[in-house]
N, C-alpha and C positions, 0 to 999 in steps of 0.2 A: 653373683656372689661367690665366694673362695671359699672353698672346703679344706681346713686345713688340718694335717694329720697331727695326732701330737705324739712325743716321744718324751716319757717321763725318764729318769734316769735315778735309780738306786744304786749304787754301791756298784756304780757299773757295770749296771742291768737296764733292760728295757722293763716296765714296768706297770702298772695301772694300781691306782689305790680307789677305794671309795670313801668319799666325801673328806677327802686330806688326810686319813687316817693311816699313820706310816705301819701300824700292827695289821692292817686288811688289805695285803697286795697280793696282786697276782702279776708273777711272774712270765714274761712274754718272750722272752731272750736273751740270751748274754753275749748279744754282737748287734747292739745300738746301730754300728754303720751300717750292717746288711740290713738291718730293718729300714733306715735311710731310702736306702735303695729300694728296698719293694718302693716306696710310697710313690716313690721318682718314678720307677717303673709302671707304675698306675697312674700317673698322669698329676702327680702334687705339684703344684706352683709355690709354694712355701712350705714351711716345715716349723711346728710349734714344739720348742724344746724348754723341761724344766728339769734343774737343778733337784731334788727333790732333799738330797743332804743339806746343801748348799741352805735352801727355804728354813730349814730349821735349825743348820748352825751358824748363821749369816753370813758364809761366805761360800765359795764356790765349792763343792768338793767332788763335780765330774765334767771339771771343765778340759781335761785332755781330752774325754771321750766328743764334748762338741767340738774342739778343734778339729779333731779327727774328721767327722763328718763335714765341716765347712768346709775342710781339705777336699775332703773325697768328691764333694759336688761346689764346686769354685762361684759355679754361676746361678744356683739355687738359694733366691730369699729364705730365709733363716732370723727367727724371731726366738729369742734366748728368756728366761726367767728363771731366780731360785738364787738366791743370795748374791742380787745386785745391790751393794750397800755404800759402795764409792766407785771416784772416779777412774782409778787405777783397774778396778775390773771390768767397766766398761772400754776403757781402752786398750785392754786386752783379748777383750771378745773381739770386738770391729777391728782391731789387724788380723787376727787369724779369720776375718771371714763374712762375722755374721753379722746380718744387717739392722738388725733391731733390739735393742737389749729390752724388757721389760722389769720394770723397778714397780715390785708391790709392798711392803710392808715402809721400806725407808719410806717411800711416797707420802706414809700417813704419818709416822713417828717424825717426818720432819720436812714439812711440804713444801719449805724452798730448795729443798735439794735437786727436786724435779726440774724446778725455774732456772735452777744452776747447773743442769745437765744438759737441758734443752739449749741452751749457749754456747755452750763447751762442743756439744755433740748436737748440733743441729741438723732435722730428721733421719734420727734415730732412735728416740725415746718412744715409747709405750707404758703406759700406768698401766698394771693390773690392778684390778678393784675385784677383790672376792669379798660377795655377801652372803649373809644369811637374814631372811627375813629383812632386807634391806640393810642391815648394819655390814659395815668392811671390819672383815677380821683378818688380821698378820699375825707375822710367826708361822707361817708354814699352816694357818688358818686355824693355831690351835688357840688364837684370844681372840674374842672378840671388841672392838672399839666399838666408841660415841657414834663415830662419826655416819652420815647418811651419804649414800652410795649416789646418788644425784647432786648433793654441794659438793662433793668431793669432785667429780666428773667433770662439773664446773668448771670448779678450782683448775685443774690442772690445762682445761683446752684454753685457760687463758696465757696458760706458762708455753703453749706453743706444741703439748705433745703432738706424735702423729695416730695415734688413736690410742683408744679404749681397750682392751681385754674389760670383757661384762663373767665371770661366773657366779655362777648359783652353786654354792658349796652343798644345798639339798641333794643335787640332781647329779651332781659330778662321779663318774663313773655307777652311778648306780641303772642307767637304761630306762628310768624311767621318764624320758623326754623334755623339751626340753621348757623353759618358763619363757616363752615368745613373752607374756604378758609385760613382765618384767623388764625385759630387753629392751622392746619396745617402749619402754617409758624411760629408760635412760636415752635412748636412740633420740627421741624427740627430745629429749632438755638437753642437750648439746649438736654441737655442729660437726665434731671432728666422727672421724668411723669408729662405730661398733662392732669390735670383734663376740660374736658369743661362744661361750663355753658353759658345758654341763649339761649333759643329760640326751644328748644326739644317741638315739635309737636306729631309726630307721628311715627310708625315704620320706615317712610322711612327717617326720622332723626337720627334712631338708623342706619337703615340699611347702613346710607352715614357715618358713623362715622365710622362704624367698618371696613369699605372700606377702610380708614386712618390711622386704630388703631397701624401697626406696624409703623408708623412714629414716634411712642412717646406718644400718646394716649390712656393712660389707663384708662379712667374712664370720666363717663358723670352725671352732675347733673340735676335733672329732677323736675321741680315742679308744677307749673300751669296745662301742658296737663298731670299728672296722678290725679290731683284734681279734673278738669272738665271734663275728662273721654278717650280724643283725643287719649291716649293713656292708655294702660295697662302694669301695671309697670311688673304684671309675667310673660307676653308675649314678653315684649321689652327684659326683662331681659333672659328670653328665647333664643331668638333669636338673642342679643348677647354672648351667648352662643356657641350656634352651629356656628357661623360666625367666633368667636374669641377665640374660648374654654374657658373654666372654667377661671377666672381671679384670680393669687395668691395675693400678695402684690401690691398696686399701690404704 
């Protein structure tokens, strides 16, 4: 299973919010690339970056700072999200670099887009699906929608994505661990990979994940406990490792 860092970006900062809330952040840095680089330097095989302007004004608004980094590390997968809302900004991520865009709110406000990207830009697409209480909510997770986070899931492995983003908008940055239960039951209603996000503490959050990983679970996004220290990302990554061998493609 793939331990993957994430690197939120405000106003051209590195950043962590709890539970999407753009007024409760704490500030990690204001040089996103050298943060890049620790992650690289610890052993990251991918790199989870979001828009976090972008998510709530619908369009991009710290995408110099990711070019920057796709620059910096050429040959580092790189999975983008936060105000992917057309094709033009998708095709502007994947020249300067990065290998995955993730499309979460358009995905739901307009779900052939997904089916029209996946064509356009085939494997590259990723749905992010943020829930609460099982509902996907967009807009930078400040509305919540109808729609149930298992039809939607569906939906889109039929349009061809190459995975999932699963968060728990409860559990996201807040360290209180993470909902395997949940995970887990999207993981089994589809086929494509489960990335999980929200609430990764500590090794015993890696350790309960990789317990699940052959359900469909290939990869965990990590951000608050490798900032504030709860956890260590060489260790975690470690010892997903040995738990679940070497990770190829998610």
């Amino acid at each position: 299973m793939l331990l993957i860092p994430a690197i939120d970006l405000k106003d051209g900062k590195c950043v962590r919010l709890r539970q999407g809330r753009m007024e409760d952040e704490t500030v990690f840095s204001d040089d996103p690339v050298a943060v890049a680089g620790r992650w690289v330097g610890a052993g990251a095989r991918r790199l989870h970056i979001v828009d976090l302007n972008g998510a709530f004004a619908g369009q991009p608004r710290n995408a110099a700072v990711v070019h920057s980094i796709a620059q910096a590390f050429p040959d580092l997968p790189i999975q983008v999200g936060g105000g992917i809302r057309d094709a033009e900004t998708i095709e502007a991520y994947l020249a300067a670099g990065v290998r995955y865009v993730i499309i979460g709110t358009r995905a739901v406000t307009t779900p052939h887009f997904v089916s029209d990207m996946c064509m356009q830009f085939p494997g590259h697409v990723i749905v992010g699906l943020d829930a609460r209480e099982g509902q996907v909510a967009v807009d930078g997770w400040s509305k919540l929608s109808s729609h149930d986070v298992v039809d939607l899931a569906r939906h889109f492995e039929q349009d061809g994505v190459e995975a999932i983003v699963y968060t728990d908008i409860n559990r996201d940055g807040m360290l209180s661990g993470v909902n395997v239960e949940a995970t887990v039951r999207l993981a089994r209603a589809i086929h494509v990979p489960v990335i999980a996000s929200g609430g990764i503490r500590t090794l015993e959050d890696v350790r309960a994940l990789c317990a699940v990983a052959d359900e469909g679970i290939a990869g965990a996004i990590t951000g608050r406990a490798i900032y504030e220290g709860t956890l260590d990302f060489a260790e975690g990554q470690a010892l997903a490792d040995a738990l679940t061998g070497r990770p190829g493609k998610v």
